[in-house]
N, C-alpha and C positions, 0 to 999 in steps of 0.2 A: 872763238867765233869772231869773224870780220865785225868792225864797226864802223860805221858811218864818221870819216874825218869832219871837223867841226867848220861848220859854213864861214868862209870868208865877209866881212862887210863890204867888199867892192865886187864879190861875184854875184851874178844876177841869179834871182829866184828861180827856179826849176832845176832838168837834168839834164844830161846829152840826150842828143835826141836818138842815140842809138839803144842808151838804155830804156827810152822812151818804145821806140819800136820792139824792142827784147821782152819788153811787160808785156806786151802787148799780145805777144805768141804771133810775131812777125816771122823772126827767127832768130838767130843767135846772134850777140853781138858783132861777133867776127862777120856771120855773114852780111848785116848790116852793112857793118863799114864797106865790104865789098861790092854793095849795091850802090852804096853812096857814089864810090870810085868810080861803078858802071854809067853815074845818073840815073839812077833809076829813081830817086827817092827826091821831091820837089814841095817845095813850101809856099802855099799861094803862086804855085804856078811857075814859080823860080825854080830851076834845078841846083841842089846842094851839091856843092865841090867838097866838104867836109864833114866828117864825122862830131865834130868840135861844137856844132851847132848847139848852142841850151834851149832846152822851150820848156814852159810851164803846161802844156797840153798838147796833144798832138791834132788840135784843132788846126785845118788846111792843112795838112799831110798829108801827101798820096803817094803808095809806091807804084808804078808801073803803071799809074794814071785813075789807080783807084784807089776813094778813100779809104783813109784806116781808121776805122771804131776806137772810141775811147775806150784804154788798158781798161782790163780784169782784174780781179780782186785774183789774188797768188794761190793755185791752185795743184794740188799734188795727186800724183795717182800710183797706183803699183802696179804690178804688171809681173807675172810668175810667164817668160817667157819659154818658149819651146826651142829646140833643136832645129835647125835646119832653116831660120829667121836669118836675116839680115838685119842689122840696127841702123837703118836708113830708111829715106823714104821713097826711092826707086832706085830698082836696078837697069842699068844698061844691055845684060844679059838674060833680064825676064824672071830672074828667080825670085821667092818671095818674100817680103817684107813684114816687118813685125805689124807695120799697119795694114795688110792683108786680116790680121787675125784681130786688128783690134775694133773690126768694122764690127762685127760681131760681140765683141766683150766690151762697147763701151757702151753705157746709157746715149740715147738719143737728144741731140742739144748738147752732145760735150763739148769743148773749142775746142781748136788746135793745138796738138801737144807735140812736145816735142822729149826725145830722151833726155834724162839726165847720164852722160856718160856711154858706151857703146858695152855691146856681150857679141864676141865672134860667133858665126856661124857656127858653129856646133859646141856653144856655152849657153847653157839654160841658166835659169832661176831669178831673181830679184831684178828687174829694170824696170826704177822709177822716170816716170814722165810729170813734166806741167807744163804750165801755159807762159810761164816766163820765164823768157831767156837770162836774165840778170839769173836770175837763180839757178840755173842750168850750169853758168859758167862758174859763180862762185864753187858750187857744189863739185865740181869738176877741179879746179885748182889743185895743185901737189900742196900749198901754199895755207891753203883751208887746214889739212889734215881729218879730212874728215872718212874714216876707216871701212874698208871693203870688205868682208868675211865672205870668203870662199871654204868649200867642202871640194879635193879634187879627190878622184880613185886614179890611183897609179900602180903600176905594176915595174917590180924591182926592189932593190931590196937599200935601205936606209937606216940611220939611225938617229934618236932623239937628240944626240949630239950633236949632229949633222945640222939638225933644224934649227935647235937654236943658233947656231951660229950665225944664221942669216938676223939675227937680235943686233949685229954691227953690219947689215949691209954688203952688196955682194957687188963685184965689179964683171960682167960680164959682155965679151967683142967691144968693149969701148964705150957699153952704157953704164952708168952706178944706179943700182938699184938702191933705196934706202933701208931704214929696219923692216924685217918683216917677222910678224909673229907667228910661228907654227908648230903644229901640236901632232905629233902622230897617235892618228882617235884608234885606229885597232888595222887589224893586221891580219891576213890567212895566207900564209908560205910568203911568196912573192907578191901576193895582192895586198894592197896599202887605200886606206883611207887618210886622209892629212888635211883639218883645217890649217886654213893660209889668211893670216889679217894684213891688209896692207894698207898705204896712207896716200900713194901717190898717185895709182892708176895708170902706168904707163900701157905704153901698145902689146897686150900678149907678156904681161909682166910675171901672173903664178905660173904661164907655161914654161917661159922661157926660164926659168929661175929653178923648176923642177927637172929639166930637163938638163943642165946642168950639172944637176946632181944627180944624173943617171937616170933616169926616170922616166917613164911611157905612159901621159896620160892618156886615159883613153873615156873621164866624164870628169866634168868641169862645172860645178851649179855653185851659183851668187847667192847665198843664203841671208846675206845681210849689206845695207850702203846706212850709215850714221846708224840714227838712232832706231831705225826698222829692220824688219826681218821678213824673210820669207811665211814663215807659219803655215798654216793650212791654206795656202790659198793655190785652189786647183790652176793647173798646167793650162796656160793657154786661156787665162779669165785674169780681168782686169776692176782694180776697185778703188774707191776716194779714198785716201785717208785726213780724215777730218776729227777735230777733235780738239782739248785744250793744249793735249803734247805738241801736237804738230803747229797748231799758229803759233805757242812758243819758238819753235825750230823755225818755222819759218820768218818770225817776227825777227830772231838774232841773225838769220843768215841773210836778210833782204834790207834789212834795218827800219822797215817799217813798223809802225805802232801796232800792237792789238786793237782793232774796231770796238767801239764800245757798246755797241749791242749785240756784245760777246761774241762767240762762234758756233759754227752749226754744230749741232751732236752728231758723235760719234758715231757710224753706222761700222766701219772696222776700223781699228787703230794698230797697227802692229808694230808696236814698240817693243825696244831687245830686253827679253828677258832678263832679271836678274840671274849674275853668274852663280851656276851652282857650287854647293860645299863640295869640296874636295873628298871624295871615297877615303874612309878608315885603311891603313895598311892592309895587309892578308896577314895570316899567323904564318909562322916557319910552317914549315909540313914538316908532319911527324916522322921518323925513322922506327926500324924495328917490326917486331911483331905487333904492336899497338898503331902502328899508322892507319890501319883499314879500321874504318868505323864498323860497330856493331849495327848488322841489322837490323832493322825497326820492324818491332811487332806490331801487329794486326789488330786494334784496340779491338775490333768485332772480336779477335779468337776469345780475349779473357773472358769477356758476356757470353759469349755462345762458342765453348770449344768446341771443334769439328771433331768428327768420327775420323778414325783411320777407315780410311777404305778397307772392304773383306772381300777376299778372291771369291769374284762370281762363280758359281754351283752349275754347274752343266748336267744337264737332265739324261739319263741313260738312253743309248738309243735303241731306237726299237726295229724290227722288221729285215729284210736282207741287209740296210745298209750297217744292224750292228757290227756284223762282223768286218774285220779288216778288207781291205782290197788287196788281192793277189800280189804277190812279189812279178816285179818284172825283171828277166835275165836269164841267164843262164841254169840258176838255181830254181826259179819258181818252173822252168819250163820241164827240168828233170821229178821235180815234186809234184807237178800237175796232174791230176787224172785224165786217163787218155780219154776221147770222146765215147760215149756208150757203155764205158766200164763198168760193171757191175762190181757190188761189196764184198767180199767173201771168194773160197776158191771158185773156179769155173765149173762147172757139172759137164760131165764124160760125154762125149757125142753119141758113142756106142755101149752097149752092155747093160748092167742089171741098173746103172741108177741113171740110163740116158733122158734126156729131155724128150718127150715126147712133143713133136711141130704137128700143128693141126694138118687135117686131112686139105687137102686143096681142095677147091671147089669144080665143081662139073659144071660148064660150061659158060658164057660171058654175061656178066651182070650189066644192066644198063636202064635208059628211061621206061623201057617198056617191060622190064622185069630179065628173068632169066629165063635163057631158051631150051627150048626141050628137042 
């Protein structure tokens, strides 16, 4: 962690007055200095030609003709960013800024924040904010080393060999990347999940360095910047982190003291988890007819063995439909009795055992009887 070089006796009490404005959530040193260069930024009325300036307060300083409030007490916030955000504070082209969204997810009375760091338009997850710029830029520094954890999903095919090799640093169009630590978390065919820890932050550095190695990301989320982490904190909501961990971090990174009527309590603190224990091997897999495990029985069947089921009993049927249905084809129609057939041989039209047909009737039956 940066420390605080030990004060000269011949340099005079206070800071530059850029870091003075940087506390202050002016903006960033850099852009500071660049205000200075414009004149924009004047001391009792004088315009400063330098950044060089020391003051012990920013009593009569005014940028752009209005005064500036005496700095903040160093304040940190998180911010579980969305897709499709800009990490600035306006676009020229109209499109939306992550301060669109933080109008909405910040408490009322927050000050001016500003990122620590930038997340491309279409890189979600972890961008912390605060109110001072000194801390902005250390945080920012390749110099700091203070470590990035990303989670990328990429599509294509790698190997664990592959990743760590980036453990010596990669040279890529003319930029050197430093070490990067990465882990391939799991894998389906061609689709790839790969934490990526890095130290420096360059512009587009896990993209470009996966794609390198073949690779088509196609989701990008910041799960962790130092000593925080993403954790539970919903998409597009923003929150303090306060707490003893953090004024420590903050206390070594800004080189100011701890205040001594302590710090506020903790309302979320998202500090990085401890690394988990290493998963036990897998056993060899068995060979043979013993490789398939036995079945597990049914602790219920031992207390209560089941019945074999017994072939349901079909009740005889009754009435015409006992009998079969006619054959259809050529067979049932030569077997079929022709219509009106009687049982038995025919009886003789004429002669001793003829069938006797009743007598016809004399003359027309109808509603009025028969006519005479």
């Amino acid at each position: 962690m940066p420390t605080q070089p030990p004060r000269s006796e011949n340099r005079p009490e206070g800071d530059r007055i850029a870091k003075l404005l940087a506390r202050a959530g002016v903006a960033s040193r850099r852009e500071i200095e660049r205000m200075i260069a414009e004149g924009r930024v004047a001391l009792d009325g004088k315009v400063l030609d330098t950044p060089a300036t020391i003051l012990a307060s920013l009593k009569g300083v005014t940028v752009d003709g209005n005064p500036v409030a005496a700095a903040e007490a160093t304040r940190l916030f998180a911010f579980n960013k969305p897709t499709g955000l800009l990490t600035a504070e306006r676009d020229m082209a109209g499109r939306p800024t992550i301060y669109t969204a933080l109008r909405n997810a910040l408490p009322a009375g927050t000050p001016r924040l500003i990122p620590v760091g930038r997340l491309d338009l279409n890189t979600e997850g972890l961008l912390l904010l605060t109110n001072d710029g000194g801390l902005k830029r250390t945080m920012e520094l390749p110099a700091t080393q203070v470590p990035r954890t990303y989670r990328a999903r990429a599509f294509g095919v790698v190997t664990q060999s592959q990743l760590e090799d980036l453990m010596d640093g990669v040279e890529i169009d003319g930029v050197r990347y430093g070490s990067i630590d990465a882990n391939l978390e799991r894998s389906s065919g061609r689709n790839l999940w790969i934490e990526m820890t890095i130290t420096e932050g360059k512009n587009r550095e896990v993209r470009r360095v996966l794609e390198y190695l073949g690779l088509q990301v196609n989701r990008l989320i910041r799960t962790g910047y130092g000593p925080f982490n993403l954790g539970d904190l919903p998409r597009g909501q923003a929150v303090e982190l306060t707490g003893k961990p953090v004024a420590h971090f903050l206390s070594e990174m800004t080189g100011t003291p701890i205040p001594r009527g302590g710090v506020k309590k903790a309302d979320k603190v998202m500090i990085a988890a401890p690394e988990k224990a290493p998963r036990p091997p897998r056993p060899p897999a068995r060979k043979g007819p013993s490789a398939r495990p036995a079945p597990r029985k049914d602790a219920t069947a031992a207390v209560f063995p089941r019945k074999e089921a017994e072939p349901a009993k079909t009740a005889p049927r009754r009435g015409p439909a006992a009998s079969p249905a006619p054959r259809k084809g050529a067979e049932a129609l030569t077997n079929a009795p022709r219509k009106g057939a009687r049982d038995g041989p025919r009886p003789p039209r004429s002669g001793a055992g003829a069938r006797k047909r009743p007598a016809p009737t004399r003359g027309l039956t109808g509603p009025r009887g028969p006519r005479k």
